[in-house]
C-alpha positions, 0 to 999 in steps of 0.5 A: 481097586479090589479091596486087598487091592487097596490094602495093598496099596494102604501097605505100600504107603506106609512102608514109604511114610506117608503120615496119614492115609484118607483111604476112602468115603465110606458112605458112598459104597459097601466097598468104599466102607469096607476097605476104611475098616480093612486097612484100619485094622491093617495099617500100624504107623499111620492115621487112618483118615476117612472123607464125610460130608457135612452131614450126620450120617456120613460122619457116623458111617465114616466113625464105624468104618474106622473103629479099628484104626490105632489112629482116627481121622474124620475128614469132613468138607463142604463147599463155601464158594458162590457158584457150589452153594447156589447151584450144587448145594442150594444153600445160604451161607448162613446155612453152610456156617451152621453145617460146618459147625455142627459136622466138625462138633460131631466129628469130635465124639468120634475120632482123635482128629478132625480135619475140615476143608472149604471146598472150592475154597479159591473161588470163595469169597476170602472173607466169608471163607476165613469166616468159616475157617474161625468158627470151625476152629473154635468147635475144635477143628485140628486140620484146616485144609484149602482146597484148590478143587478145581485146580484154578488159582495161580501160585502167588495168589494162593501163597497170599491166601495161605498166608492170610488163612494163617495170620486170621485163624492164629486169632483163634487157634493153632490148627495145622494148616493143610492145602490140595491143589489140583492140576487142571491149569498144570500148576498142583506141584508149584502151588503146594510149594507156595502153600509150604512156603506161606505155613501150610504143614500139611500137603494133600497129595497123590502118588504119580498125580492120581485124582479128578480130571488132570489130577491131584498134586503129585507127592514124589514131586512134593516130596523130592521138592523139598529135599532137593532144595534144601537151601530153600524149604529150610525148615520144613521136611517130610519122613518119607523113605524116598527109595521106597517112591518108584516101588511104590509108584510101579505096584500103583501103576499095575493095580489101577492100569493108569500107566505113568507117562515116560517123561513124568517127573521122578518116576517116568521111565525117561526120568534119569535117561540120558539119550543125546550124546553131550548129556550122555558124556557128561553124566558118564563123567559126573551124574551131576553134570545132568541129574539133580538126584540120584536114581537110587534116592527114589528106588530106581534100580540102577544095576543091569542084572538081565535075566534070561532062560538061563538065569537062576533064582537066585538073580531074580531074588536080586532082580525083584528086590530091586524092584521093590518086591518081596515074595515068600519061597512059594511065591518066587517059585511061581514067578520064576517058573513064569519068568522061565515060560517067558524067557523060551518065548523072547530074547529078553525078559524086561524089568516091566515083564517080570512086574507085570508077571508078579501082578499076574501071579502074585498080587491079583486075587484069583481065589475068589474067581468063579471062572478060569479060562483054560485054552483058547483057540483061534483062527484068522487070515485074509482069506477065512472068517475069523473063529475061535474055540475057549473052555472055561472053568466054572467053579469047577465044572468045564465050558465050551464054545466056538464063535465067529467075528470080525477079527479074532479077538471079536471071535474070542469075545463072542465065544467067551459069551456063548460059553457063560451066556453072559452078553456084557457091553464093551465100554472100552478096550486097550492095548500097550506093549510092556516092554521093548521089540516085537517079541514084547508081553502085550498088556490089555485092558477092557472096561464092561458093563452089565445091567448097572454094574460097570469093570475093568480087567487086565490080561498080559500075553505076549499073543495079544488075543489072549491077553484079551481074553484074559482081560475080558474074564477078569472083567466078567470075574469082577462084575461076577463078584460085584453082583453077589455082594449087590444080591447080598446086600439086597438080601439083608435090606429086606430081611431087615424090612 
């Protein structure tokens, strides 16, 4: 993510309720630091959280970046199991203990709570784990967090960890216990559910399950958990605003690219579809019958308000606030006229098109893109060598250039090229349909690399070589952008030396 990309997101999050935001480990980045300190000065409700690692100058880092936070968090952590000490770490227990110690007293000058987590906490030994736990609780730890990092423990066996993390720690002080899970065995959901039941108060957790390899605990799933079977979870609850879940799953989804898959729980577009004909009849007759929640509680628009050529405003006002948007008069005036250059182009304009067209339109920042494809042309066929013809602005000035390939999106690539002499590498292209029927808006996404800096673009058509196009330039306009701020950086290091 951009970094108003970020803060955008940072918004959505709080706008749904989430308690504390961990917005990024300032240490690793320039932009990692930059977007703490930007959505510190952003976000009004929230804690403001940032990740370090055991060590002095990641928790300083991580204390500057956070200086304007109405409300501080410094997240620190450090492996205490076997196999992470010896072979990640190279570290003795006594030195992770005296690490811990040291990384949460320090911690303590800076922010107004600190949380500590054990990585790999369920491959641990128990024993020397709930060790470390005491001693980090003594030097003044608020949070203690069990991390399930690779996703590895079984639900029963990690409500009896909690439990005895819990029943040791009170020994020594009244810390909220935390638990993140991960969900390479599939098990996340269910092992936070055990987490709370065993005296976890606080969940760790990712909108539509995002994070390190098959994910991180999904929070919709989390959170409509515990509200669903209230008969079960009876005294515990959270104070998220669930119809803003779907709005902000949706703005996710188009930031990162990763798509939610259609059949993923509460936010899948097949979430409350009913197609076989005995679920159909009975939803018709009671929603109960086959939904164990209403779409209206997590912010799935529930009206069939279809907007066309000939709708008006005023229907797409309605439509996008049920989508979980709101736009300025400027702002909707340029939607609509996209959505009226659209709708000449296909039978219907779908829920996902006109999202898609706000991202475009809206959401993307383009002000600080030094290049704008103007036209691209192209011819292609059985029977003639694919060409293509594109003009592009370049902070102003007009480019253009032809070229040939193997296909024509291979033809628009090598022509976008030759006109600004950059030769990126293609680490990765995809396509998808946005929405339904052949006239459907094509969304291509394209991963590029030049020298060592790696990006990601996205561009949305419903001609699919010029959403290529589009995406290659976004990819180029963002290495464009990661090179100035690298040359800048370079720049002040060695004014500094």
């Amino acid at each position: 993510m951009t970094i108003e990309e970020k803060i955008k997101m940072a918004q959505a999050l709080e706008k749904l309720g989430v308690d504390i935001i961990e917005a990024g480990f300032p240490i690793t980045s320039e932009g990692d630091f930059e977007a703490v300190r930007e959505i510190s000065k952003r976000i009004e409700r929230a804690t403001i959280c940032a990740l370090a690692r055991c060590e002095e100058v990641d928790i300083e880092r991580a204390a500057e970046a956070l200086a304007y936070a109405r409300r501080k968090r410094i997240h620190v952590f450090i492996a205490t199991s076997e196999i992470h000490m010896k072979y990640k770490l190279r570290l003795t227990e006594e030195q992770v203990l005296e690490k811990a110690i040291k990384a949460v007293r320090l911690a303590k000058r800076y922010a107004d709570e600190v949380e500590f987590s054990a990585e790999d906490a369920t491959r641990s030994d128990p024993e020397f784990l709930i060790k470390v736990f005491k001693e980090v609780v003594k030097e003044g730890a608020d949070v203690i967090n069990i991390p399930d990092t690779v996703g590895y423990t079984l639900p029963f066996e990690f409500y009896e960890l909690v439990k005895r993390v819990k029943e040791e720690i009170s020994k020594v002080g009244r810390p909220i216990i935390s638990v993140h899970c991960h969900n390479d065995l599939g098990l996340a959901t269910a092992n936070t559910l055990a987490g709370v039941l065993a005296g976890a108060r606080q969940c760790e957790v990712a909108l539509n399950s995002i994070g390190e390899r098959a994910g991180n605990t999904s929070l919709e799933e989390v959170v409509m958990a515990i509200k669903t079977r209230k008969d079960f979870f009876k005294i515990v609850y959270t104070d998220i605003n669930t119809k803003e879940i779907y709005p902000a799953s949706r703005l996710l989804s188009k930031i990162t690219g990763v798509q939610v898959p259609p059949n993923k729980a509460i936010v899948g577009q097949n979430a409350f579809a009913h197609e076989a004909g005995i679920h159909q009849d009975g939803v018709l007759k009671n929603p109960l019958t086959y939904e164990i929640m209403r779409p209206e509680d997590v912010g799935f628009p529930s009206s069939q308000i279809i907007i066309g050529k000939h709708s008006g405003r005023h229907a797409l006002a309605k439509k996008l606030a049920e989508l979980g948007y709101e736009l300025s008069q400027e702002e909707l005036k340029a939607v609509y006229q996209k959505v009226k250059e659209l709708a000449d182009k296909k039978k219907r304009v779908y829920d996902e098109d006109i999202e898609a067209i706000v991202f475009e339109e809206i959401l993307k920042t383009k002000k600080e893109d030094r290049y704008e494809l103007v036209s691209v042309n192209f011819a292609a066929g059985t029977d003639i060598i694919p060409s293509a013809t594109v003009i592009i602005k370049d902070s102003g000035k007009t480019l253009k250039a032809s070229a040939t390939g193997d296909g024509p999106v291979d033809a628009v690539y090598k022509a976008i090229q030759n006109c600004l002499d950059i030769h990126p590498e293609l680490i990765d292209y995809s396509v998808k349909s946005i929405s339904g029927g052949t006239d459907a808006q094509g969304e291509v996404s394209v991963v590029l690399k030049v020298g060592d800096i790696s990006a990601s673009g996205t561009g949305i058509s419903t001609d699919i070589v010029v959403a290529s196009a589009k995406a290659f330039l976004s990819a180029i306009n963002r290495i464009e952008k990661a090179s100035r701020i690298k040359r800048h950086l370079s720049l002040k290091e060695s004014r500094a030396l």
